[in-house]
C-alpha positions as CSV (number, residue, x, y, z in Angstrom):
1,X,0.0,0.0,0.0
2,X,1.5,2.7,-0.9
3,X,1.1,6.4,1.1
4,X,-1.7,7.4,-0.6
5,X,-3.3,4.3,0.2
6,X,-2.7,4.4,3.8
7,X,-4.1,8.3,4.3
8,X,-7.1,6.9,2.3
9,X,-7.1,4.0,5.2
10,X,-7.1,6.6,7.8
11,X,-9.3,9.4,7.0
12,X,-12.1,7.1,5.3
13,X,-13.4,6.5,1.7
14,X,-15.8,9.3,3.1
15,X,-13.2,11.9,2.7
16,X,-12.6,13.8,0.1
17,X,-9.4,16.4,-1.7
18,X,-11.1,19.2,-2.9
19,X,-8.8,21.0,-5.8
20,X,-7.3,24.8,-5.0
21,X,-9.2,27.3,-5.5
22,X,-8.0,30.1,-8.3
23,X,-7.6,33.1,-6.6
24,X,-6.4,34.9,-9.9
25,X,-5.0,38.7,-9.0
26,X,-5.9,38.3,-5.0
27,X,-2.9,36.3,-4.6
28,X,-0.7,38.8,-3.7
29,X,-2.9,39.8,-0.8
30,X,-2.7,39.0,2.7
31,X,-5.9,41.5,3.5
32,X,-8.3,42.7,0.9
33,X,-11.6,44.3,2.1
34,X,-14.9,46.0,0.8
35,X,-15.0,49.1,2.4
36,X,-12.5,50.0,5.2
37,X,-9.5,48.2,6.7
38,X,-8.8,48.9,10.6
39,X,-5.6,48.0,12.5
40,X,-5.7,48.5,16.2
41,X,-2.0,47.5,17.1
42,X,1.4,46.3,15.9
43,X,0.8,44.1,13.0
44,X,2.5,43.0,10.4
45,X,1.2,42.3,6.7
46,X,3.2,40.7,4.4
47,X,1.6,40.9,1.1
48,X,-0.2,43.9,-0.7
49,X,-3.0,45.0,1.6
50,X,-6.2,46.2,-0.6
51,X,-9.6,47.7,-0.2
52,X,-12.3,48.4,-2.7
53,X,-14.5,49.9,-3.8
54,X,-14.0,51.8,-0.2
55,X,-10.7,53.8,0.5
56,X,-10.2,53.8,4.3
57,X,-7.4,52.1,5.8
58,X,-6.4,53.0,9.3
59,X,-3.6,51.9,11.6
60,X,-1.1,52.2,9.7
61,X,1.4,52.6,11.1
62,X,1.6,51.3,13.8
63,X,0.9,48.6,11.5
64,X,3.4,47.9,8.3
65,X,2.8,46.3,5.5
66,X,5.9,44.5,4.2
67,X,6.3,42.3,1.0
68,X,3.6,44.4,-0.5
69,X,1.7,47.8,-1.3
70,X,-1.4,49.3,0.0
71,X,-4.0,49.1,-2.9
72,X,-6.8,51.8,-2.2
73,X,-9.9,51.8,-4.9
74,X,-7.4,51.4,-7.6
75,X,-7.6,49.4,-10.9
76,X,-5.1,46.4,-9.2
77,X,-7.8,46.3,-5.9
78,X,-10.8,46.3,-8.0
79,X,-9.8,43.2,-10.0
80,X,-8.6,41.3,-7.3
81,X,-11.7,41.9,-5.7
82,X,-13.6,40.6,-8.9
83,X,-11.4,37.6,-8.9
């Protein structure tokens, strides 16, 4: 039996992989909201931060984003929205 086999033993002929779902332009980013995006504290985003079709984001800083850019009811958080 190979390993396959023997998590198919385990979890049950019940069970079931479900394939990834496409996230298309949103998968860059770690937050992406409707309207307005609040931080209260010291966090840390890594990956673009986006809101639309609002444009408030607050708490930053103290928050950062790193390994990204904020996105604010522009063409790039609009389509990743959509996607």
């Amino acid at each position: 039996m190979g390993i396959i086999g023997a998590i198919m033993a385990l979890i049950g002929p019940s069970a079931s992989v479900q394939a990834p779902v496409g996230l298309g332009t949103a998968t860059s980013f770690a937050v992406l909201a409707g309207q307005t995006v609040t931080n209260t504290g010291p966090s840390i985003i890594s990956g673009d931060l986006g809101v639309s079709p609002g444009s408030a984001v607050t708490g930053f800083p103290p928050g950062l984003v790193i390994n990204g850019v904020q996105h604010r009811a522009d063409p790039v958080s609009l389509q990743a929205k959509k996607d």
